[in-house]
ZAMARGU-4260 file (C-alpha; in steps of 0.2 Angstrom, whole numbers, plus 5000, padded with zeros to 4 digits):
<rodrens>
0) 4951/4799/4978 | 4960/4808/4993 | 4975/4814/4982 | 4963/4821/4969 | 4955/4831/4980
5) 4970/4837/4990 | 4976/4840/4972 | 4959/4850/4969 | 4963/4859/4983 | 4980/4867/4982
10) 4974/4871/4965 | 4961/4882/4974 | 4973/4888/4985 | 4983/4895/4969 | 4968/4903/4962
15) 4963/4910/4977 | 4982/4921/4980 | 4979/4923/4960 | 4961/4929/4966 | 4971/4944/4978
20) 4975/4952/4959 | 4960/4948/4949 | 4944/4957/4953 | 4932/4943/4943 | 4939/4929/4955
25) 4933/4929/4972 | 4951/4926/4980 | 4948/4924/5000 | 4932/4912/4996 | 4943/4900/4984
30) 4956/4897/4993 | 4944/4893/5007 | 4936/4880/4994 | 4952/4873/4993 | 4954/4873/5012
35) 4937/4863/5011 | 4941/4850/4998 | 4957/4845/5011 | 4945/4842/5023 | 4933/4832/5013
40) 4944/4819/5011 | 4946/4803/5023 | 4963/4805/5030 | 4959/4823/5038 | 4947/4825/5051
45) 4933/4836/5047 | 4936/4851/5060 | 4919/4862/5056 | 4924/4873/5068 | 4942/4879/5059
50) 4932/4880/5039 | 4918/4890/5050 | 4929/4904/5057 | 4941/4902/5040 | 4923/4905/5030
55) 4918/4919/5042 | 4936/4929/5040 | 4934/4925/5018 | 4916/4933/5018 | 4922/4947/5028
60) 4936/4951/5016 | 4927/4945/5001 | 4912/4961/5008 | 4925/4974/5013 | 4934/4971/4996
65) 4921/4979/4990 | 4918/4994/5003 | 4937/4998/5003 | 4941/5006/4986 | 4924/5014/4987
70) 4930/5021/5005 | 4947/5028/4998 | 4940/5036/4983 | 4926/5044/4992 | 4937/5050/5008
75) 4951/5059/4994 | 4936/5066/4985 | 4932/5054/4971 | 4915/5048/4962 | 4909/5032/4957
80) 4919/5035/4940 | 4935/5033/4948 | 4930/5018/4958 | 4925/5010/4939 | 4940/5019/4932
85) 4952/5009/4944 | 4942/4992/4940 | 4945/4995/4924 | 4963/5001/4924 | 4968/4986/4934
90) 4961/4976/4920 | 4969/4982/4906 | 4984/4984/4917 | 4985/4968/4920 | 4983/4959/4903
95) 4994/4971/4893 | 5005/4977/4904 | 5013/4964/4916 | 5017/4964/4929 | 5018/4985/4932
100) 5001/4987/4925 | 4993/4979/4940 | 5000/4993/4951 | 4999/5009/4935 | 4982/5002/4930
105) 4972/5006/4944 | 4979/5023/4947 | 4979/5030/4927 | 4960/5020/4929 | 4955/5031/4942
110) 4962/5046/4936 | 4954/5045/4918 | 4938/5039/4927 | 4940/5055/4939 | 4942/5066/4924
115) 4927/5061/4913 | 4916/5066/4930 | 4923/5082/4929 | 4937/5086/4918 | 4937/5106/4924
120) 4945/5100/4942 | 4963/5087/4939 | 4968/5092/4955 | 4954/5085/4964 | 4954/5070/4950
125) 4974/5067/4954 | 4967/5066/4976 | 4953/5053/4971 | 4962/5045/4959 | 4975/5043/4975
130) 4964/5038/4987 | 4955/5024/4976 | 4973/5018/4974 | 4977/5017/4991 | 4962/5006/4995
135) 4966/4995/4980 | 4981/4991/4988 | 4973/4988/5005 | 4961/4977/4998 | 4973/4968/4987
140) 4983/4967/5001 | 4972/4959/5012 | 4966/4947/5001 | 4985/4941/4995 | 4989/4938/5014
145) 4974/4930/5017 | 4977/4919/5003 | 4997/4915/5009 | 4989/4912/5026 | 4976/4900/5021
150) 4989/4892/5010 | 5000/4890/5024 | 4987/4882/5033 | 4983/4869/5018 | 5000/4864/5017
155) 5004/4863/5036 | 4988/4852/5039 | 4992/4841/5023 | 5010/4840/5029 | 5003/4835/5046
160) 4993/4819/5039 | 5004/4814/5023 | 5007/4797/5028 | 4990/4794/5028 | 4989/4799/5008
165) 5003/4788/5005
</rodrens>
C-alpha cells in the first residue's frame, strides 16, 4: 500500500509542476496532495507541522495566482477583457501551438481582449496587454518553483526513508 501511494504521490507532484502552466489545475495545492499521500504512508512519519506551512505557502500562491495578472493588467492600464483575453490566449496557445503558444498565447489573448474593450486606443491595449503578460509570467513562475521545490522535498524525504519501502 505504501508504494502505491508514494506512486500516487509523485504523480501529484507531476501535475502539480504541470499545474504551473495550466490555469484549470490548481498547481501549488496538487503537488502538495502529493506531498500528503507520502506522508500518509507507514514508513514516513507524519510531520503535520511541515504539510501545515507547505499547505499555508500552496493556498497563498494558489490566492495570489489569482491577484497577480489582474495587478499587472490593471497597473499598465488594462480592463478585465485583457485579464480573460490572456486566459484565453494561454489556452489556445497552449493546445495548438506548443510549446511557443504558452508564452504568444497570453500576450496576443490580452491584446485582442484589450482591443474589443476599446478598439479606438492600441496603444494603451499594447501596455495592458504587457502588463497582463508580465504578471502571467510571475504567477506562472511562482507556481513552477514552487512545484520543483515541493518536488524536491518529495524526493529527498522518499529518498531519506527508501529502505523502509523495500
Amino acid at each position: 500500500m505504501d508504494i502505491l501511494l508514494v506512486f500516487f504521490g509523485f504523480i501529484f507532484m507531476i501535475l502539480g509542476i504541470i499545474g504551473a502552466f495550466l490555469p484549470v489545475l490548481p498547481g501549488p495545492i496538487t503537488g502538495w496532495v502529493g506531498l500528503l499521500l507520502l506522508h500518509l504512508t507507514k514508513a514516513i512519519p507524519q510531520d503535520w507541522t511541515f504539510l501545515g506551512i507547505t499547505l499555508g505557502i500552496a493556498v497563498i500562491i494558489w490566492f495570489l495566482d489569482y491577484i497577480i495578472p489582474a495587478m499587472g493588467t490593471k497597473r499598465f492600464g488594462g480592463s478585465k477583457y485583457g485579464v480573460y483575453g490572456t486566459t484565453i490566449g494561454l489556452l489556445i496557445g497552449l493546445f495548438f501551438f506548443p510549446p511557443f503558444g504558452i508564452i504568444i498565447g497570453p500576450f496576443a489573448g490580452a491584446f485582442v481582449g484589450e482591443l474589443m474593450f476599446d478598439s479606438n486606443d492600441s496603444k494603451r491595449a499594447l501596455r495592458a496587454a504587457f502588463g497582463s503578460f508580465i504578471g502571467f509570467l510571475f504567477s506562472t513562475g511562482l507556481k513552477f518553483i514552487t512545484g520543483l521545490i515541493y518536488l524536491g522535498l518529495f524526493i529527498s524525504i522518499a529518498w531519506e526513508y527508501k529502505s523502509a519501502f523495500f
